[in-house]
Backbone of each chain as ProteinMPNN parsed JSONL, in Angstrom:
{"seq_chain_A": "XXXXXXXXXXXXXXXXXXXXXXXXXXXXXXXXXXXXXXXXXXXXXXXXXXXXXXXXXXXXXXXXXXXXX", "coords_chain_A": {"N_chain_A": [[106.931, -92.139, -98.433], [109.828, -92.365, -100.871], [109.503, -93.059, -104.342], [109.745, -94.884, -107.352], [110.803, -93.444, -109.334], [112.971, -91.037, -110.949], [113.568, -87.983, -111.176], [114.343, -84.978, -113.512], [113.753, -82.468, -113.26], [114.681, -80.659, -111.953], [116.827, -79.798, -113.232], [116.141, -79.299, -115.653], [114.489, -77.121, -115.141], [116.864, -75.892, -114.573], [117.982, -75.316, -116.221], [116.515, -73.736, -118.396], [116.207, -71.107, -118.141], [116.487, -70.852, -115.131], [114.444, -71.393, -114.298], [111.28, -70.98, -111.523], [109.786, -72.81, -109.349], [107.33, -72.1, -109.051], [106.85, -70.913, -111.354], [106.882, -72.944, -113.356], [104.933, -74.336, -112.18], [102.44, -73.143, -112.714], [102.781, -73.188, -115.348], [101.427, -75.776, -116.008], [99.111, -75.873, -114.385], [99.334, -76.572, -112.093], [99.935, -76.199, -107.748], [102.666, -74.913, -106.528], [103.676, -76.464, -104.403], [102.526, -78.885, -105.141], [104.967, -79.277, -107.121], [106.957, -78.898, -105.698], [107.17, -81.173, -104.372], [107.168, -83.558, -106.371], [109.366, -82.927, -107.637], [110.834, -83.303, -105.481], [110.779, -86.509, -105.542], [108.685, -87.607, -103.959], [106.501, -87.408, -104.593], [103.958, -89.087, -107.432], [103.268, -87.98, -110.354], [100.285, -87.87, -112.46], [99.633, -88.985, -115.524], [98.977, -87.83, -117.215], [100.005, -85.086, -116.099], [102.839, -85.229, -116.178], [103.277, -85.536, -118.802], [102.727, -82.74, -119.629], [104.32, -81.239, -118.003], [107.374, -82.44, -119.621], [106.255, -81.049, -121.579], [106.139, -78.574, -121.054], [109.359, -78.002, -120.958], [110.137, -78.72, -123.719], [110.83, -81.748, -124.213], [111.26, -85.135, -124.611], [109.158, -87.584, -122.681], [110.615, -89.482, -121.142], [112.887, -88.169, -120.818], [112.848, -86.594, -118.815], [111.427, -88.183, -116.511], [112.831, -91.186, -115.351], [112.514, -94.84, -114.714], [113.704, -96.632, -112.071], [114.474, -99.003, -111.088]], "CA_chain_A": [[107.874, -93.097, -99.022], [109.974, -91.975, -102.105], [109.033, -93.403, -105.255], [111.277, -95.466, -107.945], [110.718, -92.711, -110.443], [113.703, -90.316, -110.995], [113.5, -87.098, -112.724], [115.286, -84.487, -113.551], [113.182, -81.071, -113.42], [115.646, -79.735, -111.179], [118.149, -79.847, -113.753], [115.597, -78.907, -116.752], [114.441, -75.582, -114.531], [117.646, -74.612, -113.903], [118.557, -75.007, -117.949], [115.392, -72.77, -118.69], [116.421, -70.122, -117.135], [116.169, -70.858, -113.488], [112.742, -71.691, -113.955], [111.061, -71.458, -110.396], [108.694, -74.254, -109.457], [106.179, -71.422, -109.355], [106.417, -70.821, -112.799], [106.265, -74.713, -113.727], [103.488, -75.288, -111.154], [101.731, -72.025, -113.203], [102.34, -73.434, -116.636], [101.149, -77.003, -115.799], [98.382, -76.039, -113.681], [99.467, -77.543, -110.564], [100.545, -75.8, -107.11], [104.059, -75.061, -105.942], [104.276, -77.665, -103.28], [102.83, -80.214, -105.862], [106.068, -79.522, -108.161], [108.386, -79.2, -104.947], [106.876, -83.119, -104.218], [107.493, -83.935, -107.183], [110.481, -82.643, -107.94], [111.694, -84.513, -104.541], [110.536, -87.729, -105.526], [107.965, -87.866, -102.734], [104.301, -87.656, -105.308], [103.902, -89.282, -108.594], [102.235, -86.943, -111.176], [99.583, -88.625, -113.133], [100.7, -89.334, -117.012], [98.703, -85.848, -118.246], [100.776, -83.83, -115.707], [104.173, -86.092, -116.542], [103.192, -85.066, -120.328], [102.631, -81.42, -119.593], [105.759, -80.741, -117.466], [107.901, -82.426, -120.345], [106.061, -80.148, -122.783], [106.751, -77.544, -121.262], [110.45, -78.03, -121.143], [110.118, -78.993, -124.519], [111.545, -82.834, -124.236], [110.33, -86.166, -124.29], [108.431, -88.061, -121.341], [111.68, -90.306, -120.363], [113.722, -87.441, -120.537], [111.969, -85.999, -117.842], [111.096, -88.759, -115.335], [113.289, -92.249, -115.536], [112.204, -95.778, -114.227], [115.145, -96.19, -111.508], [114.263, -100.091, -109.985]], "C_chain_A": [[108.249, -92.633, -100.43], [109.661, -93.261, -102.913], [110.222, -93.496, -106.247], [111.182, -94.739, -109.057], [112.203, -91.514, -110.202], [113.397, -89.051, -111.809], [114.574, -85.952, -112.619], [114.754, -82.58, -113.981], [114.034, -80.002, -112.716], [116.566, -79.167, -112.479], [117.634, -79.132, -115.463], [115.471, -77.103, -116.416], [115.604, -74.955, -114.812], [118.248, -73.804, -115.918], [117.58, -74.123, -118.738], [115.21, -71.643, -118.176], [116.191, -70.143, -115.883], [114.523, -70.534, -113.589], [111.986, -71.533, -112.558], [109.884, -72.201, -110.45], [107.335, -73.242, -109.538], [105.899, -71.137, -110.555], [106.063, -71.919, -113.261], [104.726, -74.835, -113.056], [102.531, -74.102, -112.164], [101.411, -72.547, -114.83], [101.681, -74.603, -116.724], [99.945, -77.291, -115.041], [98.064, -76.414, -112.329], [99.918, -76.023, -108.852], [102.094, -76.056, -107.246], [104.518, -76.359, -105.434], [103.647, -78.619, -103.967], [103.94, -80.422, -106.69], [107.231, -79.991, -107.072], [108.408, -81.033, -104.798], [107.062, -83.375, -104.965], [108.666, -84.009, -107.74], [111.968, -83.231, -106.881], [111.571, -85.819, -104.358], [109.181, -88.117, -104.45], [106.374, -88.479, -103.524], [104.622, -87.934, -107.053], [103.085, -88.946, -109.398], [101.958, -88.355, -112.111], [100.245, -88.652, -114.331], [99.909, -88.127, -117.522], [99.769, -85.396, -117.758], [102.119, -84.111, -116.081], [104.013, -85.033, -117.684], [103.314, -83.408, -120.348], [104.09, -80.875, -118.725], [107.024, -81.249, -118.805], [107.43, -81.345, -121.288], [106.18, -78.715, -122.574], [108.357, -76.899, -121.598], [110.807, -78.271, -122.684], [110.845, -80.664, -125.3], [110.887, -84.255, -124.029], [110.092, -86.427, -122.909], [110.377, -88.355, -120.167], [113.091, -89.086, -120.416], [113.578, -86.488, -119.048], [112.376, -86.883, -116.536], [111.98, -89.701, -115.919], [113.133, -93.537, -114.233], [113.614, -96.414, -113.278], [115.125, -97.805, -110.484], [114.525, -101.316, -111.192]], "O_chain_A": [[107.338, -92.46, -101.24], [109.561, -94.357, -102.362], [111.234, -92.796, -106.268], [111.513, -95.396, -110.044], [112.355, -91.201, -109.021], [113.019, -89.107, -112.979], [115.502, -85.971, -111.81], [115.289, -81.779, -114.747], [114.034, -78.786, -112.906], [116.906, -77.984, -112.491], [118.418, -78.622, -116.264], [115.999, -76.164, -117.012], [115.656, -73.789, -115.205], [118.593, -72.754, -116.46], [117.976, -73.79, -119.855], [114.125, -71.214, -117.784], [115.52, -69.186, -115.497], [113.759, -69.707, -113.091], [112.187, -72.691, -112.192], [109.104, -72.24, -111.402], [106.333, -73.678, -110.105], [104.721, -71.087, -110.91], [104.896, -72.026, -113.638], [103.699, -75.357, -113.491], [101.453, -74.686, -112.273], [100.345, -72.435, -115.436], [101.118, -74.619, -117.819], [99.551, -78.447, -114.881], [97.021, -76.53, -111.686], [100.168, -74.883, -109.244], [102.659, -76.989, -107.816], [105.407, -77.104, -105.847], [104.089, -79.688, -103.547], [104.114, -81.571, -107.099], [108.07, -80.882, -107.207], [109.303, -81.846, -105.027], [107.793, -84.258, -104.516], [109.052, -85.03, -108.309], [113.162, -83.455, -107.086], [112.027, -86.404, -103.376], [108.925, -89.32, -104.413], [105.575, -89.379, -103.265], [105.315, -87.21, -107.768], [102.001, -89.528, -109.342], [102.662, -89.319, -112.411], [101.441, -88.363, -114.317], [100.473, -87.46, -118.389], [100.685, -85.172, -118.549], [102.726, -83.08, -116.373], [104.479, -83.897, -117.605], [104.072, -82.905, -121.177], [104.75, -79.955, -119.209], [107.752, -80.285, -119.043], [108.332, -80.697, -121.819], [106.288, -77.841, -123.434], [108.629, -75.851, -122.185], [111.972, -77.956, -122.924], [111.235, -80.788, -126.461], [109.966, -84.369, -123.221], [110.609, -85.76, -122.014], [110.939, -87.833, -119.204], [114.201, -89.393, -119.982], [114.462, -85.814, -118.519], [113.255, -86.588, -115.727], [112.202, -89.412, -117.095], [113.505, -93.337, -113.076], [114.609, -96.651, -113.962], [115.639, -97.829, -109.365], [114.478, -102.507, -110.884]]}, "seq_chain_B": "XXXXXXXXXXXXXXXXXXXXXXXXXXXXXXXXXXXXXXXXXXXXXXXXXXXXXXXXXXXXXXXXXXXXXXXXXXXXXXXXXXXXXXXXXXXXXXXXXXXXXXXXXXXXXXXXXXXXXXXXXXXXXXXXXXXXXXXXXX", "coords_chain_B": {"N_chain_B": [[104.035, -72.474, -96.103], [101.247, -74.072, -97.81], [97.508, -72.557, -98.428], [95.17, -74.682, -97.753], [96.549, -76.573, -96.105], [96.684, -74.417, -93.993], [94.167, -74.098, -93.95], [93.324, -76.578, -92.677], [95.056, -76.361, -90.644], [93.39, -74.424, -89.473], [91.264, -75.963, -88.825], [91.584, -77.92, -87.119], [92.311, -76.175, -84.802], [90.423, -74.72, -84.034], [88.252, -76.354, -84.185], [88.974, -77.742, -81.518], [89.047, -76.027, -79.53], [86.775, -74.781, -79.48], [84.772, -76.715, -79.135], [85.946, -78.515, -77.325], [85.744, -76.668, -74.831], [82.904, -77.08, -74.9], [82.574, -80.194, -74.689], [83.976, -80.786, -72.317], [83.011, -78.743, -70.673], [80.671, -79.997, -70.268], [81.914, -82.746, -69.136], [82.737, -81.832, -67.051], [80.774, -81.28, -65.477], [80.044, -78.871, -64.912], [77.763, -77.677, -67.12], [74.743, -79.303, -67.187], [73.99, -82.264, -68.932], [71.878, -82.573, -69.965], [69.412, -80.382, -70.382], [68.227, -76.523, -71.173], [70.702, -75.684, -70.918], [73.05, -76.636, -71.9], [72.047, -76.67, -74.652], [71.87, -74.123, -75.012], [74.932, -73.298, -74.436], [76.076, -75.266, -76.49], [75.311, -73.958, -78.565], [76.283, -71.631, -78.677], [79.212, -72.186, -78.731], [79.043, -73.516, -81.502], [78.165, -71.038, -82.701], [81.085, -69.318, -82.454], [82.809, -71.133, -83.558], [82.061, -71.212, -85.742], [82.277, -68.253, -86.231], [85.448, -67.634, -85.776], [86.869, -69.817, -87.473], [85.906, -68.627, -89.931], [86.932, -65.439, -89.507], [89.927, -66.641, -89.118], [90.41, -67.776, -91.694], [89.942, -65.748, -93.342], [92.687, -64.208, -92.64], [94.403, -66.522, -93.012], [94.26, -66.048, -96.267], [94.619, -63.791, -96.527], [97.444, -64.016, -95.971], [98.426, -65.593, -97.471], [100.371, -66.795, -100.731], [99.735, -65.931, -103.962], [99.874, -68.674, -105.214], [99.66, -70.337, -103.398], [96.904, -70.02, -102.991], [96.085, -71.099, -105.146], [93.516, -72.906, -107.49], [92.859, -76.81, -106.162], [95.044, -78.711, -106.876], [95.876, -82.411, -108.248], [97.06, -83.702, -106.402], [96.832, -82.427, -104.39], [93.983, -83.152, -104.137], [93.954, -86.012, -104.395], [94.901, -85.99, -101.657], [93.16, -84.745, -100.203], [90.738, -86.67, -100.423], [91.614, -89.14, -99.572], [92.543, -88.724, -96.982], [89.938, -88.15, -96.255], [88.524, -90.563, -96.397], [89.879, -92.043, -94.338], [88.697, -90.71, -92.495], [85.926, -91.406, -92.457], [86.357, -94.476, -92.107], [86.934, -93.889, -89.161], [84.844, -92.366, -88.194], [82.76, -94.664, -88.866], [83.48, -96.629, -87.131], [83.571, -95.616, -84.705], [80.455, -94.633, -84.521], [79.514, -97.478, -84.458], [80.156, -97.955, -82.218], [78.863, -96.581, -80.567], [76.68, -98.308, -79.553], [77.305, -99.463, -77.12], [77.333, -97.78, -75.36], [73.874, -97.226, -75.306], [73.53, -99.669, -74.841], [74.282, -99.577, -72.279], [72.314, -98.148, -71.007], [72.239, -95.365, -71.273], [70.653, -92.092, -71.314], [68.993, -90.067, -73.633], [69.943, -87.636, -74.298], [72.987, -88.08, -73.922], [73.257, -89.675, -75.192], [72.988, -88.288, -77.954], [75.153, -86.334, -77.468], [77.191, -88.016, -77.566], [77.204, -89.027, -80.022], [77.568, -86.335, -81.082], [80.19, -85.664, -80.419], [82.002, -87.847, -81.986], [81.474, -87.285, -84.492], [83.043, -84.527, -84.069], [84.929, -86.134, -83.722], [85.845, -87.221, -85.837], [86.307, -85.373, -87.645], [88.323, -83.989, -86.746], [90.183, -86.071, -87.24], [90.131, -85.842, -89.784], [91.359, -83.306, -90.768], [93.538, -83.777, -89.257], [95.038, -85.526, -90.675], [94.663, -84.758, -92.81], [96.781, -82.604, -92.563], [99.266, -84.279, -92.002], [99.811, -85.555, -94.103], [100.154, -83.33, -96.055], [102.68, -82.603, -94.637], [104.581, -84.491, -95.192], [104.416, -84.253, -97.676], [103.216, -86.104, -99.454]], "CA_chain_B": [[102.748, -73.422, -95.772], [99.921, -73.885, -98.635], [96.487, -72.235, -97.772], [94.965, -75.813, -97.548], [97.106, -76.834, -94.638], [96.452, -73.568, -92.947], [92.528, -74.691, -93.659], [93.395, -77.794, -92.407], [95.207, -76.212, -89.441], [92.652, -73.642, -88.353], [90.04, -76.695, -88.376], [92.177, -78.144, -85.729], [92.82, -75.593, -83.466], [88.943, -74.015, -84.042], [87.473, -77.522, -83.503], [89.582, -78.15, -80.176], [88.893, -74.84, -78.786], [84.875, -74.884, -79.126], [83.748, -78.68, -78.976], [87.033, -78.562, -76.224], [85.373, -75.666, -73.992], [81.502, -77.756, -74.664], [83.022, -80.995, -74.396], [85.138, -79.643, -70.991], [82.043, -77.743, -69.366], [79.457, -81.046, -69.921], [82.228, -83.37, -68.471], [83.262, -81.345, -65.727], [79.816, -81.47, -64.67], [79.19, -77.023, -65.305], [76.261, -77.979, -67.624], [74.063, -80.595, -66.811], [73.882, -82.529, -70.616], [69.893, -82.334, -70.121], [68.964, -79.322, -70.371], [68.656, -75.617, -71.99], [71.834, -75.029, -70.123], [73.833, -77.908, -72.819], [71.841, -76.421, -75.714], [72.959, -72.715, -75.109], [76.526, -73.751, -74.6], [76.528, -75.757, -77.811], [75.043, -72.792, -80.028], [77.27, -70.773, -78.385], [80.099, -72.759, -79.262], [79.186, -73.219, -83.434], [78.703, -69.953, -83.358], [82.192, -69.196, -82.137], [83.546, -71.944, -84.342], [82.24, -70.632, -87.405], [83.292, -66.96, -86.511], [86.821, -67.903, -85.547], [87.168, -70.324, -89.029], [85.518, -67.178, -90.751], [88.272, -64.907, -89.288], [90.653, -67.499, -89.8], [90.139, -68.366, -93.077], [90.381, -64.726, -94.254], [93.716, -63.875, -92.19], [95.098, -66.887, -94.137], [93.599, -65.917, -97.644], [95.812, -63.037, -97.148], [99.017, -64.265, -96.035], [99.449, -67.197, -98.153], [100.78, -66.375, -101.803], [98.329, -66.524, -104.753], [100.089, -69.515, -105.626], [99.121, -71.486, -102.586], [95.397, -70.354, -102.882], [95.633, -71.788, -106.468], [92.86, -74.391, -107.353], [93.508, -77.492, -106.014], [95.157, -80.321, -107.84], [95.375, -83.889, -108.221], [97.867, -84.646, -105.494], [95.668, -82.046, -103.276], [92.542, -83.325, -104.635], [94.333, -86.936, -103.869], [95.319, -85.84, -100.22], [91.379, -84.61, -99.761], [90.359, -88.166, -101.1], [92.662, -90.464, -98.695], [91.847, -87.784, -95.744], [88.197, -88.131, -95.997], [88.044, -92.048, -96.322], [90.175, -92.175, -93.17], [88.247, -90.003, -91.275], [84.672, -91.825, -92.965], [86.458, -95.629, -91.085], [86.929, -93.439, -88.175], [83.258, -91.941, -87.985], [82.007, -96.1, -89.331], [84.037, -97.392, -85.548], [83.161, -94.758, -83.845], [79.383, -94.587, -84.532], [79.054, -98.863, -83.983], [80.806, -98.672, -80.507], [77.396, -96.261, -79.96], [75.777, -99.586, -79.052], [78.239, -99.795, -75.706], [76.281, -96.559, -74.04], [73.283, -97.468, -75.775], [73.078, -100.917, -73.753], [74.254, -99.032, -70.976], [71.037, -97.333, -70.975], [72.443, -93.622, -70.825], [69.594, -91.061, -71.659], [69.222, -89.677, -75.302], [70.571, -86.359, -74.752], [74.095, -88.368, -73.46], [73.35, -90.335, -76.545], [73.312, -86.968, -79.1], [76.255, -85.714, -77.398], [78.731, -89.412, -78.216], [77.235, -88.679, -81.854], [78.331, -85.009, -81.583], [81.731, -85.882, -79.92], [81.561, -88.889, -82.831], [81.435, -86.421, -85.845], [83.813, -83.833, -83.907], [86.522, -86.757, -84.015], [86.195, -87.87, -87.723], [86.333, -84.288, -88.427], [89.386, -84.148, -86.658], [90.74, -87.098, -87.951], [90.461, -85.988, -91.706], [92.248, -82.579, -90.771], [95.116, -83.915, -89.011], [95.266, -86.32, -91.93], [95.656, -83.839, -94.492], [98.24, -82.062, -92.421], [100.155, -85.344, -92.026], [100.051, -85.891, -95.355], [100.879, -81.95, -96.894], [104.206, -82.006, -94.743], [105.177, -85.14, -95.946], [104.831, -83.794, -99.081], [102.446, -87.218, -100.194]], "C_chain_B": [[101.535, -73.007, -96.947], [98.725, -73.369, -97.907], [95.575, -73.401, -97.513], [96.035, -76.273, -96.271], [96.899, -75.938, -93.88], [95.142, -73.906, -92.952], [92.39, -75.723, -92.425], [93.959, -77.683, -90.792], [94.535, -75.455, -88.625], [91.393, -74.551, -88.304], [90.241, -77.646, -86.935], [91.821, -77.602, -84.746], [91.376, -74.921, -82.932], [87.505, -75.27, -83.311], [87.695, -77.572, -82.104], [89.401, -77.096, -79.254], [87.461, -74.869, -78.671], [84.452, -75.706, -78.758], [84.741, -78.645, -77.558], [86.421, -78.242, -74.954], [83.361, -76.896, -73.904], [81.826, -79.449, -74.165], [83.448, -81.074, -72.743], [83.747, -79.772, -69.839], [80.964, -79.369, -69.261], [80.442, -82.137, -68.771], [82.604, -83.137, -67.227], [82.021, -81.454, -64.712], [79.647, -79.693, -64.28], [78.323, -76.711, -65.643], [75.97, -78.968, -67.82], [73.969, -80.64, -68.638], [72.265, -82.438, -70.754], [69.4, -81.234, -69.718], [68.909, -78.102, -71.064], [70.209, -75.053, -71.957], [72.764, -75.038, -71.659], [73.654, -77.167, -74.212], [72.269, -74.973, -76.033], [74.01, -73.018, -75.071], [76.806, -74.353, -76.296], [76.19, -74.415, -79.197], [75.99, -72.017, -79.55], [79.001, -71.15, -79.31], [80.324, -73.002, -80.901], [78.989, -72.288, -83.414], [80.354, -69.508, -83.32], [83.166, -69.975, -83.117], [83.382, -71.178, -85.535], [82.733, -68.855, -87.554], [84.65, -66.879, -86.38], [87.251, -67.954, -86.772], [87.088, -69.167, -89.682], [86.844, -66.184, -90.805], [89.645, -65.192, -89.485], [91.24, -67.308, -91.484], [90.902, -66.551, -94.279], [91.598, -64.246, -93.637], [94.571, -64.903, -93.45], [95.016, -66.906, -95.295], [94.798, -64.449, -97.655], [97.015, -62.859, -96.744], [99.239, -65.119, -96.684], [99.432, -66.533, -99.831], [99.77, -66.823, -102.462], [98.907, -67.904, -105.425], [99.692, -70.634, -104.626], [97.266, -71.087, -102.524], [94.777, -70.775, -104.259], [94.559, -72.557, -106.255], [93.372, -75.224, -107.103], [93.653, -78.815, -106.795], [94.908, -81.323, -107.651], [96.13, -84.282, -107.115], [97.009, -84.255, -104.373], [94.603, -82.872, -102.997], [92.698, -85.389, -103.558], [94.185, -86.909, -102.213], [94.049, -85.609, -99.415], [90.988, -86.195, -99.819], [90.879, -88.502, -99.774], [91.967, -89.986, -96.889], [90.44, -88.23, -94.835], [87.973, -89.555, -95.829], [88.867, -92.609, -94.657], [89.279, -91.71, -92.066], [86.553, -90.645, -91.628], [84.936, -93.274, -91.931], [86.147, -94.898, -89.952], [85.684, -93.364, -87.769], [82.266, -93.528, -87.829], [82.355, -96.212, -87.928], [83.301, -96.707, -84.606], [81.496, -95.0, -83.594], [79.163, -96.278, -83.769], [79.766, -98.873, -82.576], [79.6, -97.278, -80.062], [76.891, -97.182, -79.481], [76.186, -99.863, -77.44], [77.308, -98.588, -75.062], [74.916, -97.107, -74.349], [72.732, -98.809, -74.885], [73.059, -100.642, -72.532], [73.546, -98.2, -70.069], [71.08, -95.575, -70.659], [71.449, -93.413, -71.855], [70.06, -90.758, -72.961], [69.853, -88.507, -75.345], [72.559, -86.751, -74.232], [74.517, -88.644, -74.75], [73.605, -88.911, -77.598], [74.51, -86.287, -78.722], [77.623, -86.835, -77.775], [78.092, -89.119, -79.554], [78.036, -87.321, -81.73], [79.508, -85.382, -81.439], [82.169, -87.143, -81.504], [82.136, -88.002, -84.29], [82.764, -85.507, -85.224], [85.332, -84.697, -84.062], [86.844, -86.97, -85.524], [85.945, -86.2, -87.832], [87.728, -83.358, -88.312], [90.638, -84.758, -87.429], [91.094, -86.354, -89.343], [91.884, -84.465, -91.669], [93.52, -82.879, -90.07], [95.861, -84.713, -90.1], [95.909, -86.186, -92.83], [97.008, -83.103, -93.653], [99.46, -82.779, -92.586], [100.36, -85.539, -93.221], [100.632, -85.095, -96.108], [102.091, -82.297, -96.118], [105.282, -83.35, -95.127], [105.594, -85.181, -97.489], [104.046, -84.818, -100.039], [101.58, -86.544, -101.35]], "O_chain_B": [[101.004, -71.898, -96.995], [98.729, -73.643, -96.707], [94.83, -72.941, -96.648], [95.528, -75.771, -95.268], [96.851, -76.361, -92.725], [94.732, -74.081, -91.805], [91.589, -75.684, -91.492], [93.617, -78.446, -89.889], [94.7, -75.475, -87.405], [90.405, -74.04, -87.777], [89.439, -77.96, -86.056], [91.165, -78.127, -83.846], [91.164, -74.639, -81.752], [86.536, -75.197, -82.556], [86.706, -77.458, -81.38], [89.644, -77.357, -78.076], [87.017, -75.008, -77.531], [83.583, -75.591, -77.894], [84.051, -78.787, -76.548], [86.399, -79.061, -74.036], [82.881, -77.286, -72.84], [81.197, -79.844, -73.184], [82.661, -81.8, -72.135], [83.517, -80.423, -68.82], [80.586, -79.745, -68.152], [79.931, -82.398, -67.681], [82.795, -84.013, -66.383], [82.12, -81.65, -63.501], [79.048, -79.415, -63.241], [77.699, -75.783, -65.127], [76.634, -79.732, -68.521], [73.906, -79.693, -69.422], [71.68, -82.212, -71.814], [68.924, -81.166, -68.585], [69.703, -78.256, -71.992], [70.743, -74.249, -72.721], [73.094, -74.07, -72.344], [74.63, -76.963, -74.933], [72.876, -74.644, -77.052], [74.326, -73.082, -76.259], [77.62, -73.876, -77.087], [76.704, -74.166, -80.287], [76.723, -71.679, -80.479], [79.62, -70.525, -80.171], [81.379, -72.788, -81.499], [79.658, -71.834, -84.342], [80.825, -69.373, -84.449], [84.238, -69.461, -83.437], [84.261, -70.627, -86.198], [83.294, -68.311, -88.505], [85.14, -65.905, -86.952], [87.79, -67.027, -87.375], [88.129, -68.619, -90.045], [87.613, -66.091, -91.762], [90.469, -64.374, -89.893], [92.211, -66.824, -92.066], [91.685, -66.339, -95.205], [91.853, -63.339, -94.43], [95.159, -64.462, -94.438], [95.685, -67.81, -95.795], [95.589, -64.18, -98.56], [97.686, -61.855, -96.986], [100.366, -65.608, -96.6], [98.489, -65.801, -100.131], [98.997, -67.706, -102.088], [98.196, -68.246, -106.369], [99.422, -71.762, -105.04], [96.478, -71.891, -102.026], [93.586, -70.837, -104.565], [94.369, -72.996, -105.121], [94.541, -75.187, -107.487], [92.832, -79.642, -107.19], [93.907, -81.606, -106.993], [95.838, -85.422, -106.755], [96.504, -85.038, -103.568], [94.298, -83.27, -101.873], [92.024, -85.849, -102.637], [93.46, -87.695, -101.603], [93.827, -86.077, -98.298], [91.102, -86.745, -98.723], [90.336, -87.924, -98.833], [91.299, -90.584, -96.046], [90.077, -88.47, -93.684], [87.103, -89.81, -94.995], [88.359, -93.502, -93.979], [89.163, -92.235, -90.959], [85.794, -90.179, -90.778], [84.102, -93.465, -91.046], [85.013, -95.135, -89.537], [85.282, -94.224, -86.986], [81.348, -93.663, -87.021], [81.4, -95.839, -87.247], [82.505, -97.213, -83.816], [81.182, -95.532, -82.529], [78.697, -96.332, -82.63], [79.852, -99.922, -81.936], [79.654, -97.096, -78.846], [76.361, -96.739, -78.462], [75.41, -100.423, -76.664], [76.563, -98.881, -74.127], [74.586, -97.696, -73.319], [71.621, -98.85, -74.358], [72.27, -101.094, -71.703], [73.822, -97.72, -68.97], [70.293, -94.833, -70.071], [71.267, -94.078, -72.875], [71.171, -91.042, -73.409], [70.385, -88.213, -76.416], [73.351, -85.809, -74.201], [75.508, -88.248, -75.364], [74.787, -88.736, -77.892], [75.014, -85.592, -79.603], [78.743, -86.5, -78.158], [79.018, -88.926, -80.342], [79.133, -87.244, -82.283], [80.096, -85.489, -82.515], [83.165, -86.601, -81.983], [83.168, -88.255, -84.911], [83.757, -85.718, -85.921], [86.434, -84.241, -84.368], [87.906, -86.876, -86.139], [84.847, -86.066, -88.374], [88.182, -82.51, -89.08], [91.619, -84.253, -87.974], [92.217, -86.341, -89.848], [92.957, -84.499, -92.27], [94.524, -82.214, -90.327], [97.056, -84.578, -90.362], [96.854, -86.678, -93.448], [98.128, -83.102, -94.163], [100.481, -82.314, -93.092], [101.554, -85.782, -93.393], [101.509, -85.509, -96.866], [102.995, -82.378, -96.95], [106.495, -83.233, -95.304], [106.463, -85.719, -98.176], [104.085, -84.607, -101.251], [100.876, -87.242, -102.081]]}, "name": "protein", "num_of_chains": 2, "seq": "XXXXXXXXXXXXXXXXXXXXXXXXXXXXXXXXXXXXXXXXXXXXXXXXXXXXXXXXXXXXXXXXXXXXXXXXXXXXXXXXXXXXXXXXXXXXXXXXXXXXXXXXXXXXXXXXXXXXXXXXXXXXXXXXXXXXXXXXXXXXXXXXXXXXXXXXXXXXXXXXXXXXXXXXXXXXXXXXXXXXXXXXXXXXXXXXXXXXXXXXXXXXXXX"}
């Protein structure tokens, strides 16, 4: 069941040089297929990994993910 | 496919093929369940299981990218979690409907084989679990 969280890593990756989720999932600690879930709305990253995927992009939290209900 | 779902799928297909073939030969009535017959067949069978998995295990260690044999995370770690408590009810039902043969006065070595069969389902259970769960992506 997707989840009422929105984000927008698709759109951060691609502005970071075509980031691939393997590199995110590498800087963040996570697998691939936890960023692809994530990145399709499907799995809601805890509030470290939230924090650490914005920091890597270099942008706040709510720039990231947005409350969408 | 992550190397965790291929775990998850060679516990499947490794379970269903050994316990399948011991399971199979006791019900067919090939080996009597009382006897050395039952107990060779079953060692036969974990061995086979654990050399298969073994073989397994390292075929998919080196086809899956070093990014799927990463450590596993929190959604993994999650998907283990949820898995295991499903397949722990499963094993809880399972074990208390022991009491139904149990009254029915079948012999103890009938009895150690509904525990084995018992454990072989909740062990099932948790791996189809996690598969259900990795391709949903949960």
């Amino acid at each position: 069941m997707a989840v009422p969280i929105a984000n927008q890593i698709r759109r951060l990756r691609f502005d970071h040089g075509e980031m691939t989720q393997s590199d995110l999932a590498e800087k963040i600690g996570m697998t691939r297929q936890t960023v692809a879930a994530i990145e399709a709305g499907k799995y809601s990253p805890s509030l470290e990994a939230a924090f650490r995927i914005a920091h890597v992009f270099g942008v706040r939290l709510d720039d990231v993910f947005q409350w969408t209900e | 496919m992550s190397f965790r779902e291929k775990s998850a799928w060679i516990t499947v297909v490794t379970v269903l093929l050994c316990f399948g073939a011991y399971f199979g030969a006791i019900a067919a009535g090939w080996v009597h369940a009382r006897g050395l017959g039952a107990l060779y067949l079953l060692a036969h069978s974990v061995i086979a299981l654990v050399v298969l998995q073994l073989v397994l295990i390292l075929i998919a260690i080196r086809t899956t990218p070093r990014d799927g044999r990463a450590r596993h995370d929190e959604r993994e770690a999650a998907i283990l979690a949820r898995s295991h408590t499903i397949g722990y009810y499963v094993l809880l039902i399972s074990v208390v409907l022991l009491f139904v043969p149990v009254h029915f006065g079948h012999p103890p070595a009938d009895l150690l084989n509904f525990v084995l069969l018992d454990v072989v389902i909740s062990v099932l259970t948790v791996a189809v679990a996690q598969i259900v769960m990795f391709r949903r992506g949960a």
